[in-house]
NUKEMI-227486 format. One record per residue (C-alpha): residue number from 1; residue in three letters; x, y, z; chain. Coordinates in Angstrom, 1 decimal, always signed. Layout:
! residues N
+------+------+--------+--------+--------+------+
! guba ! vomi !      u !      v !      w ! zami !
+------+------+--------+--------+--------+------+
!  NUM !  ALA !      X !      Y !      Z !    A !
...
+------+------+--------+--------+--------+------+
***
This chain:
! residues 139
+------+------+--------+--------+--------+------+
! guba ! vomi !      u !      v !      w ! zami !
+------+------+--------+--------+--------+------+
!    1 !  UNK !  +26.0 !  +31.1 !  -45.4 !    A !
!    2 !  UNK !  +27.6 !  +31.8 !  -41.8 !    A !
!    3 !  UNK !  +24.7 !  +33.1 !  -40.5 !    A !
!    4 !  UNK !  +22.6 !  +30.2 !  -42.1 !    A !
!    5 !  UNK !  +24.7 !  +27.9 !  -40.4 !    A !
!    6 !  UNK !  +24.6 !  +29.5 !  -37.0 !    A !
!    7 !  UNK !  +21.0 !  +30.0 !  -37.1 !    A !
!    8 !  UNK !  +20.6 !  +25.9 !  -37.5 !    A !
!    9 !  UNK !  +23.1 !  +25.5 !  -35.0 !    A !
!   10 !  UNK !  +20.7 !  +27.3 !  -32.9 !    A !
!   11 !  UNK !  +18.0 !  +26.1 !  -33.8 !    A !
!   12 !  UNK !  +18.9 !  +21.9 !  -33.3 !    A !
!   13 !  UNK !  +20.4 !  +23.2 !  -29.5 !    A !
!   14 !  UNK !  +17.6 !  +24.5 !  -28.5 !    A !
!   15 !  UNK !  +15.7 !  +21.3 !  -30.1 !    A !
!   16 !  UNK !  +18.0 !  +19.2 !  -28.0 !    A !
!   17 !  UNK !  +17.3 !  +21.1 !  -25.0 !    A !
!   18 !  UNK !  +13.5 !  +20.9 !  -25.4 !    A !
!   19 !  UNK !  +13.9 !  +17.2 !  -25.7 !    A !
!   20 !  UNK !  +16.3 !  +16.4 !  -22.4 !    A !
!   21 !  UNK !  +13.1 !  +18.5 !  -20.9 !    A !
!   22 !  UNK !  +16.1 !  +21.0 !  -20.1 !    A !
!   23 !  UNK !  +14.4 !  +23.5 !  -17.0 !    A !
!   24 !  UNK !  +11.0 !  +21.1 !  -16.8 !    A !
!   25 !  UNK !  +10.3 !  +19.3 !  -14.0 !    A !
!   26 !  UNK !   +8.6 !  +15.8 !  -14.4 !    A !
!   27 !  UNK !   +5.3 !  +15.1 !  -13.1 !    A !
!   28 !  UNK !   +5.2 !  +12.9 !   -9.8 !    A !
!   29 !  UNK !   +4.2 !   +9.6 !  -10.4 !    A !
!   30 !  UNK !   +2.4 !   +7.6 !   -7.3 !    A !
!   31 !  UNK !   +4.3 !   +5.0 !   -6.2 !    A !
!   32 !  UNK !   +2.3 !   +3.8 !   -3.0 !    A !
!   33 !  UNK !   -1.2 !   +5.6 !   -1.9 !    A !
!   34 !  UNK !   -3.5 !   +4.3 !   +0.8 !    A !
!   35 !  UNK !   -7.2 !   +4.8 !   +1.3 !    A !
!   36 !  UNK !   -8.3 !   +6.4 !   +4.2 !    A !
!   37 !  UNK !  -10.3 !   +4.6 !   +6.7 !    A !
!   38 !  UNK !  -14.0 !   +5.7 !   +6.6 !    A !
!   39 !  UNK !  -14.5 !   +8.1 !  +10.1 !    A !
!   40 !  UNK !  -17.2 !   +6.4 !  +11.8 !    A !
!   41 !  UNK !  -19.2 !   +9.8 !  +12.4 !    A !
!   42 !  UNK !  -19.0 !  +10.3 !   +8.3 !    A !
!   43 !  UNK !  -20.8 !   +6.8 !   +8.2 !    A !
!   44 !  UNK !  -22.9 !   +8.0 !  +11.0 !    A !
!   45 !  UNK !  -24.1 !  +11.2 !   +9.2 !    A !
!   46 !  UNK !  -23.8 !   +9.4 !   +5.9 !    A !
!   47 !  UNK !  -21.1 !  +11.8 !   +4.7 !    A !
!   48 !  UNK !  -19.6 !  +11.1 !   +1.0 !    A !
!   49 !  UNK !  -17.9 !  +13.3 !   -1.3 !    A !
!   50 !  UNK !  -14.8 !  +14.5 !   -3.2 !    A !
!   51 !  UNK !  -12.1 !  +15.9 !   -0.7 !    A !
!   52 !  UNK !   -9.2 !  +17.5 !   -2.7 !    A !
!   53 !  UNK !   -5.8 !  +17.8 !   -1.0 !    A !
!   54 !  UNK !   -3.0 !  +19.6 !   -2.3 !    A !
!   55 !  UNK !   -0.1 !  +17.6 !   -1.3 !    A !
!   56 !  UNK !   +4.1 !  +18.9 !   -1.0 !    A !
!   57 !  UNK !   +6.5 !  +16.2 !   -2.2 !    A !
!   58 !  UNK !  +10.4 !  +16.4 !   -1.4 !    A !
!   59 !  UNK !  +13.2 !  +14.9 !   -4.1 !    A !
!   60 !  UNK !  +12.8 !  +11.2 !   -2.2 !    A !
!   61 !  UNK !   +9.3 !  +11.6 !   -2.9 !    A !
!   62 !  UNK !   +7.8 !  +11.8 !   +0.5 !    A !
!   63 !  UNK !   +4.5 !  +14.1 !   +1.6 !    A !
!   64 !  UNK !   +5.9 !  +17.0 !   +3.2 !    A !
!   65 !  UNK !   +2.7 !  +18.5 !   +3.9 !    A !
!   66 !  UNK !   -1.1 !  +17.6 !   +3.2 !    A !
!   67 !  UNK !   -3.7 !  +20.2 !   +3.2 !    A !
!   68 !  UNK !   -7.6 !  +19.9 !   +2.3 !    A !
!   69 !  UNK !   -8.9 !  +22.8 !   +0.3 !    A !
!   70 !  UNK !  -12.0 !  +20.9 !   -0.3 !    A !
!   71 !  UNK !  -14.9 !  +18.4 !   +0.7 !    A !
!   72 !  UNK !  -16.9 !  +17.5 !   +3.5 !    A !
!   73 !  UNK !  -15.5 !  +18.7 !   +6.9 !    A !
!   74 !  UNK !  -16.0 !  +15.0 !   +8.4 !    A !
!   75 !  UNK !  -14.0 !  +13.3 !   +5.8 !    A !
!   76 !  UNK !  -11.0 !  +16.3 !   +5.3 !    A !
!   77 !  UNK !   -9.0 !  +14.9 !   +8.2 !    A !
!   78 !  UNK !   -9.3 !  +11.3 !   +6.9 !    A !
!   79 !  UNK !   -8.3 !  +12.5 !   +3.6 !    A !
!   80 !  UNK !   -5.3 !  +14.4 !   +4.9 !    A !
!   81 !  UNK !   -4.2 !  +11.6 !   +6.8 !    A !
!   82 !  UNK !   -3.9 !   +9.3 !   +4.2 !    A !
!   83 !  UNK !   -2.1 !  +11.6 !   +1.8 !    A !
!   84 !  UNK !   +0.5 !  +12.0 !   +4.5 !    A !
!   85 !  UNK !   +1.5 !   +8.0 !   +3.6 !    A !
!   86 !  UNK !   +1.6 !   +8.3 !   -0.4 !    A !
!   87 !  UNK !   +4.8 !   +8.1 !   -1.2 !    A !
!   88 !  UNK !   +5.9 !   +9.6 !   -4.8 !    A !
!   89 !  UNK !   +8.7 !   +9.0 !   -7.8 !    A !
!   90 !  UNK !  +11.8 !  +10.6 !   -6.9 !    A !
!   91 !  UNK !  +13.5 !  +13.8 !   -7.9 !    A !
!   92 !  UNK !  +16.9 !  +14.6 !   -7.7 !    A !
!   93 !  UNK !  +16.4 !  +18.2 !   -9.9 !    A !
!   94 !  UNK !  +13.9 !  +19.6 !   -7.6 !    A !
!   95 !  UNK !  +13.8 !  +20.1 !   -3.7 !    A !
!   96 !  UNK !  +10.1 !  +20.1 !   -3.5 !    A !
!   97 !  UNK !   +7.1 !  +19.3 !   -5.9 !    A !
!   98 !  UNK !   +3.5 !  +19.7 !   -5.5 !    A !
!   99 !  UNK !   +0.4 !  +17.5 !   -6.8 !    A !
!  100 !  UNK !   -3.5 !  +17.2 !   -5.9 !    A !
!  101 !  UNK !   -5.0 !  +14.0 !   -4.6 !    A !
!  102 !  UNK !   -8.5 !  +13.3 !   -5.7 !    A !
!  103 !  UNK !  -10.7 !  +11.1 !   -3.0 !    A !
!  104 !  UNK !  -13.9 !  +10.1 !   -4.0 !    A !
!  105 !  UNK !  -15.9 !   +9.0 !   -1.2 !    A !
!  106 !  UNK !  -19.1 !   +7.0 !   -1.3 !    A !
!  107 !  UNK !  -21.2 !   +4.6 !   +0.6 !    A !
!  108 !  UNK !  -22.8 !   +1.5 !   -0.7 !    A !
!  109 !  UNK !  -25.5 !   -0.7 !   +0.8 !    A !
!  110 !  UNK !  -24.6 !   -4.5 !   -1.1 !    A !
!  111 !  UNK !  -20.9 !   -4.0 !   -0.3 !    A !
!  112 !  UNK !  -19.5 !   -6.4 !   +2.4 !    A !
!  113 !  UNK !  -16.4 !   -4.2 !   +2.4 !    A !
!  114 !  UNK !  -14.5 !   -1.1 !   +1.7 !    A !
!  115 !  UNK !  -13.5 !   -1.5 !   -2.2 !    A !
!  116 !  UNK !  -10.8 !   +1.1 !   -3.3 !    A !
!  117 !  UNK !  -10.0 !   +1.8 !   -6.6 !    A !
!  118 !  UNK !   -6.7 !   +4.0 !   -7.8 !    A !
!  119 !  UNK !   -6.8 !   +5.9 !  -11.2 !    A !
!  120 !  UNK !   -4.3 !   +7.5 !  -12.4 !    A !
!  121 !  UNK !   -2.7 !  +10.0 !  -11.9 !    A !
!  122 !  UNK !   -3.8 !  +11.1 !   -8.2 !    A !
!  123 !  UNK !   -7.6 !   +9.5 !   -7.8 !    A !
!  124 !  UNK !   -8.5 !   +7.1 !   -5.3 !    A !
!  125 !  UNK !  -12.5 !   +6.5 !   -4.3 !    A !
!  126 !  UNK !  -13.3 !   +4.7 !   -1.6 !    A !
!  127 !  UNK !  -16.5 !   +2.6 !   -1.5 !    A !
!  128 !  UNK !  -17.3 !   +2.0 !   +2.5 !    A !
!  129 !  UNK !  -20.2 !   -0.1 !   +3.6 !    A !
!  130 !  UNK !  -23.0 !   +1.6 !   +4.9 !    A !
!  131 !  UNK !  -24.1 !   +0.8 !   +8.2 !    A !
!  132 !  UNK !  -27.5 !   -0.6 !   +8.9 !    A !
!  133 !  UNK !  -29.6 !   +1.5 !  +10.7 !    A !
!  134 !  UNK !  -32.3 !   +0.6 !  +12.7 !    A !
!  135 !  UNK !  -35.4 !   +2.6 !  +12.9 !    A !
!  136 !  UNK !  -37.1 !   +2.3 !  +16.1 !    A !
!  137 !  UNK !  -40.5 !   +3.8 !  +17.2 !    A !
!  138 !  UNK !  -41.0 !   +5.0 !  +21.1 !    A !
!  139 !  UNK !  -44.5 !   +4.7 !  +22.4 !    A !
+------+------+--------+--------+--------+------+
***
């Protein structure tokens, strides 16, 4: 019966333990994010995408670091930028966390102006307006 009881002991600890999320780390949750302003030579060039960055987060949930390790060259730096800004739930069991921001940028032709739209956890597109371009023919 003593070994019964010990074993059920053990058992509703380690239950309890599970619970508390005892040795887990939370996810981060976003807090603030900002879009990042459409470069001019992506508009240009008619550059849109998906530009992944893996971000570093410290305990007060600020970007530590923000590195691209996908998308269109023209739009990386943009991306990067702006994931420098996001600011993150705090931690006070970890030092440092890491997530992945998702940007989805587009351009549309009926738009008056940038629309941005935030899904969660880490997605953020960006609709920019597409400038007009003017064809012209030299004789």
């Amino acid at each position: 019966m003593k070994i019964f009881g010990t074993i059920l002991l053990f058992f509703v600890s380690f239950q309890i333990f599970s619970i508390t999320g005892f040795g887990r780390f939370e996810k981060p949750k976003a807090v603030k994010y900002f879009a990042p302003k459409y470069p001019a030579a992506a508009r240009a060039v008619r550059a849109a995408g998906t530009v992944i960055v893996n971000v570093k987060i410290n305990g007060d949930g600020k970007v530590i670091s923000a590195v691209s390790e996908s998308g269109h060259p023209l739009l990386r730096k943009a991306c990067e930028n702006a994931a420098q800004e996001w600011i993150f739930s705090t931690d006070s069991k970890t030092n440092e966390r890491e997530a992945k921001i998702t940007f989805l940028l587009r351009l549309g032709n009926r738009n008056r102006k940038d629309k941005v739209k935030f899904k969660k956890p880490y997605t953020l597109e960006l609709v920019g307006v597409m400038d007009k371009i003017v064809n012209t023919i030299d004789y």
